[in-house]
C-alpha positions in Angstrom: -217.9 -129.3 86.1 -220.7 -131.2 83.5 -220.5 -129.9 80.1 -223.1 -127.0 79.7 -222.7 -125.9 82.9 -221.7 -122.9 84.5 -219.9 -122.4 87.8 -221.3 -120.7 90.5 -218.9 -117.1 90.3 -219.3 -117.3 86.1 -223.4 -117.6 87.0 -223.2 -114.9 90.2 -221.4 -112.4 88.0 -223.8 -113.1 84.9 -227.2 -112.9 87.0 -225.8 -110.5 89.2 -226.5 -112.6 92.4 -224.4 -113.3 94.9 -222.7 -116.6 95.3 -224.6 -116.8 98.6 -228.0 -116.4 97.1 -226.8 -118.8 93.8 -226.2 -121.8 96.6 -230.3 -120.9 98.1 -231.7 -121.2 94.7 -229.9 -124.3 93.7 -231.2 -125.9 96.9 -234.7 -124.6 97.0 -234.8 -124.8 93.3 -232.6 -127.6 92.4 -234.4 -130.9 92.0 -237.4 -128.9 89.9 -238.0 -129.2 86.6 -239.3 -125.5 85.0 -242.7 -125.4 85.1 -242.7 -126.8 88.7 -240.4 -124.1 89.9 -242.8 -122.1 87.8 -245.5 -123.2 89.8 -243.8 -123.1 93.0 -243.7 -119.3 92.1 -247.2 -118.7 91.3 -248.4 -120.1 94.7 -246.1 -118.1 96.8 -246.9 -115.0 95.2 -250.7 -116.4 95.7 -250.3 -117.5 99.1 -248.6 -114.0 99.8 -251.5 -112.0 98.3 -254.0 -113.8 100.6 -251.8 -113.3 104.1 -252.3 -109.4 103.2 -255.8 -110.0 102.5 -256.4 -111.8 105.7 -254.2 -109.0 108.1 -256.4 -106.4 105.9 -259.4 -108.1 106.7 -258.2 -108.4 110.3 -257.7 -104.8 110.5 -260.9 -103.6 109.5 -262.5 -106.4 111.7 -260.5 -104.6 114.7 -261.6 -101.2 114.0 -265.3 -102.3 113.2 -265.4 -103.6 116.6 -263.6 -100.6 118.2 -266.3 -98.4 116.5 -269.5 -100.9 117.7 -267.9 -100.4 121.5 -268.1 -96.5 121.3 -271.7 -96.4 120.1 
């Protein structure tokens, strides 16, 4: 282990994470410095906002058209 740094079950028991989910993070996260992994963040909450946006959007598309055929 490199001085300053924690093992995985001392960091899963701290965080209250699994050991499972510890490993995920290090490898999606891992080779990030901060503010990228910051960043990262930002534009999956983003991109996630926008897929509900666009199946809302869908949705009232479908029941526009559903009310144009009935007139």
């Amino acid at each position: 282990m490199e001085s300053g740094r924690k093992t995985v079950v001392a960091a899963s028991r701290e965080y209250g994470a699994s050991e499972a989910s510890i490993y995920k993070w290090k490898i999606k996260y891992g080779g990030l410095e901060v503010n990228e992994a910051k960043r990262l963040r930002e534009l999956e909450q983003e991109n996630s906002k926008l897929k509900r946006m666009v199946a809302n959007l869908m949705l009232e598309k479908e029941a526009i058209e559903e009310a144009l055929k009935k007139l």
